[in-house]
SEDO-699493 format. One record per residue (C-alpha): residue number from 1; x, y, z; residue in one letter; chain. Coordinates in Angstrom, 2 decimals, always signed. Example, Ala and Ser with C-alpha at 12.3 -4.5 7.8 and 13.67 -1.06 7.14 Angstrom:
residues 2
  vose       xx       yy       zz  marro  tormar
     1   +12.30    -4.50    +7.80      a       A
     2   +13.67    -1.06    +7.14      s       A
***
This chain:
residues 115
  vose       xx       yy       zz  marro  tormar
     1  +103.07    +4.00  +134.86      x       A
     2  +104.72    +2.91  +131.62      x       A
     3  +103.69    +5.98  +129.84      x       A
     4  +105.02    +8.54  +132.48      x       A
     5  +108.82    +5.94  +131.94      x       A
     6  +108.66    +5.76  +128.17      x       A
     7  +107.58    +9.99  +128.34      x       A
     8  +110.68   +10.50  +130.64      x       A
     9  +113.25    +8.00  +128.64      x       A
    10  +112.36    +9.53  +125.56      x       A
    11  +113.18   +13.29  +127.02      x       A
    12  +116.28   +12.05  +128.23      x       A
    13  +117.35   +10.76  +125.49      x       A
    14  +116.27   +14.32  +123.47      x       A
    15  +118.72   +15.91  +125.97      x       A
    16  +121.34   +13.28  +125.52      x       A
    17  +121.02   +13.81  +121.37      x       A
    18  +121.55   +17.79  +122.07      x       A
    19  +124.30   +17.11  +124.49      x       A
    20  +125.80   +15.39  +122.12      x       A
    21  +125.57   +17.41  +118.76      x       A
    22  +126.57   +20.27  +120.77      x       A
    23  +129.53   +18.15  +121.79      x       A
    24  +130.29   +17.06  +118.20      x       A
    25  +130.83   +20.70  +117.01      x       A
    26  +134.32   +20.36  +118.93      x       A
    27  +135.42   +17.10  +117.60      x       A
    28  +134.19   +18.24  +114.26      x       A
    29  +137.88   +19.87  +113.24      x       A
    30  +141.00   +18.70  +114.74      x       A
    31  +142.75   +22.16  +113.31      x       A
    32  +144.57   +24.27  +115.91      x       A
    33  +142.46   +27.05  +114.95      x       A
    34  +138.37   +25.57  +115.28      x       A
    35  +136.57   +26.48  +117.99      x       A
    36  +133.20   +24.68  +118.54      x       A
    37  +129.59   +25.94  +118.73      x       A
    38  +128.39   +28.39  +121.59      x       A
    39  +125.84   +26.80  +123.71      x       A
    40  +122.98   +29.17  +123.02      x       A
    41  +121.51   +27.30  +120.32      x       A
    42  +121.42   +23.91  +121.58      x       A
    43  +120.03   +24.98  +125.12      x       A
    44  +117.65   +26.68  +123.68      x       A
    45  +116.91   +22.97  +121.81      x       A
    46  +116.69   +21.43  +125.37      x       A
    47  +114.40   +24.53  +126.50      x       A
    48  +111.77   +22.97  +124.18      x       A
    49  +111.86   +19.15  +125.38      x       A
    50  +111.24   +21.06  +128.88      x       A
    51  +108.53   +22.94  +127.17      x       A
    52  +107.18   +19.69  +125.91      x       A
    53  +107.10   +17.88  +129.15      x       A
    54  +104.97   +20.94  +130.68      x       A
    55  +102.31   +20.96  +128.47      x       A
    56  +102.43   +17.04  +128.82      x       A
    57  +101.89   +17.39  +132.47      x       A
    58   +99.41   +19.79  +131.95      x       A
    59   +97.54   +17.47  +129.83      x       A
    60   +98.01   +14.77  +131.87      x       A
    61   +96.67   +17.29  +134.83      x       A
    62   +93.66   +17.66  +132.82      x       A
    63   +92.99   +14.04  +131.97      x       A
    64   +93.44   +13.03  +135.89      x       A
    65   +96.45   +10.86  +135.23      x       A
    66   +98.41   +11.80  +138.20      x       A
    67  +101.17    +9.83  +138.04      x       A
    68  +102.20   +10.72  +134.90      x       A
    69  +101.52   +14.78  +135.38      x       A
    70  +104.10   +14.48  +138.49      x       A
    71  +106.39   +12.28  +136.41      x       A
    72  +106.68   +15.09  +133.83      x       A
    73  +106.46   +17.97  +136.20      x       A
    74  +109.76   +16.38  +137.57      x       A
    75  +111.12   +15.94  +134.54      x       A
    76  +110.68   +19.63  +134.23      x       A
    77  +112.53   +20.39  +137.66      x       A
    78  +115.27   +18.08  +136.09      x       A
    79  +116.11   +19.62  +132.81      x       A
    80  +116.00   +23.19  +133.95      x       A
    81  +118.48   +22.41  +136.80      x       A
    82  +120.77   +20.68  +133.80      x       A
    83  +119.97   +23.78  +131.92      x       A
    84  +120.83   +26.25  +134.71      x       A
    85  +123.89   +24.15  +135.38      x       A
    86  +125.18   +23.38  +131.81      x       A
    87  +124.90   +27.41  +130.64      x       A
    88  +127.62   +28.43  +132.62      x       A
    89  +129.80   +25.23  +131.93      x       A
    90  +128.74   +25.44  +128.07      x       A
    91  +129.97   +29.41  +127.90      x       A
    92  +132.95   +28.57  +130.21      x       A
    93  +134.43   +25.42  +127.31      x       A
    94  +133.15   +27.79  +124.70      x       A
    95  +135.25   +30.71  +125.46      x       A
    96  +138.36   +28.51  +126.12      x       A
    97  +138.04   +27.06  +122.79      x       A
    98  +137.98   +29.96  +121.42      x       A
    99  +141.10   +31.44  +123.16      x       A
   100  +142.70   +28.64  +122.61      x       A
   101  +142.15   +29.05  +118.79      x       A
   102  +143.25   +33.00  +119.32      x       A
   103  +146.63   +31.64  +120.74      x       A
   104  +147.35   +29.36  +118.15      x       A
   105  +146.55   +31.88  +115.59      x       A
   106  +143.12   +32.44  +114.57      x       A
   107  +142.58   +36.15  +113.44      x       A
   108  +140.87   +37.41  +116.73      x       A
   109  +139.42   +41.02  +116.72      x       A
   110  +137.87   +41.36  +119.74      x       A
   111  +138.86   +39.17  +123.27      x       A
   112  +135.34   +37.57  +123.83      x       A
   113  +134.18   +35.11  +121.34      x       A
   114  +131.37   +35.77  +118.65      x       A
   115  +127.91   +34.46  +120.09      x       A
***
């Protein structure tokens, strides 16, 4: 039982470290004309601690440890929903960062922000 809690603590705080790197990129420069990070990158990050906890439930499949192959399989469930849920959110601040850094000047060629 305390390995399937330490296993899911330690994803979460994976995501949480992502979250907030990606969040960083915005706070990064207070100039009118930065515009943070696109999402891509850093979901793609939280696609491999999902990754990780699949093959850990698989193993733990394999070794007969139920408890902590549903714990992960969960965990799974979990971080795609966030995944699924933060893509859309992530492109949606993304883009309005980076109009907002068209309107105050930045030298914008094309209406949709580089990816």
């Amino acid at each position: 039982m305390a390995i399937s809690v330490g296993l899911a603590v330690l994803e979460l705080l994976a995501l949480g470290l992502i979250w907030f790197f990606w969040i960083a990129s915005y706070w990064s420069s207070f100039g009118d004309q930065a515009y943070g990070a696109p999402p891509g990158p850093y979901l793609q990050k939280a696609l491999f601690v999902a990754a990780a906890a699949l093959v850990a439930a698989v193993v733990a499949g394999v070794r007969r440890v139920p408890v902590v192959a549903v714990t992960q399989l969960f965990m799974v469930l979990v971080i795609c929903a966030a995944l699924t849920s933060a893509k859309t959110a992530g492109e949606r601040i993304y883009d309005s960062s980076y109009q907002n850094a068209c309107l105050s000047g930045l030298d914008c060629d094309a209406p949709s922000p580089p990816r």
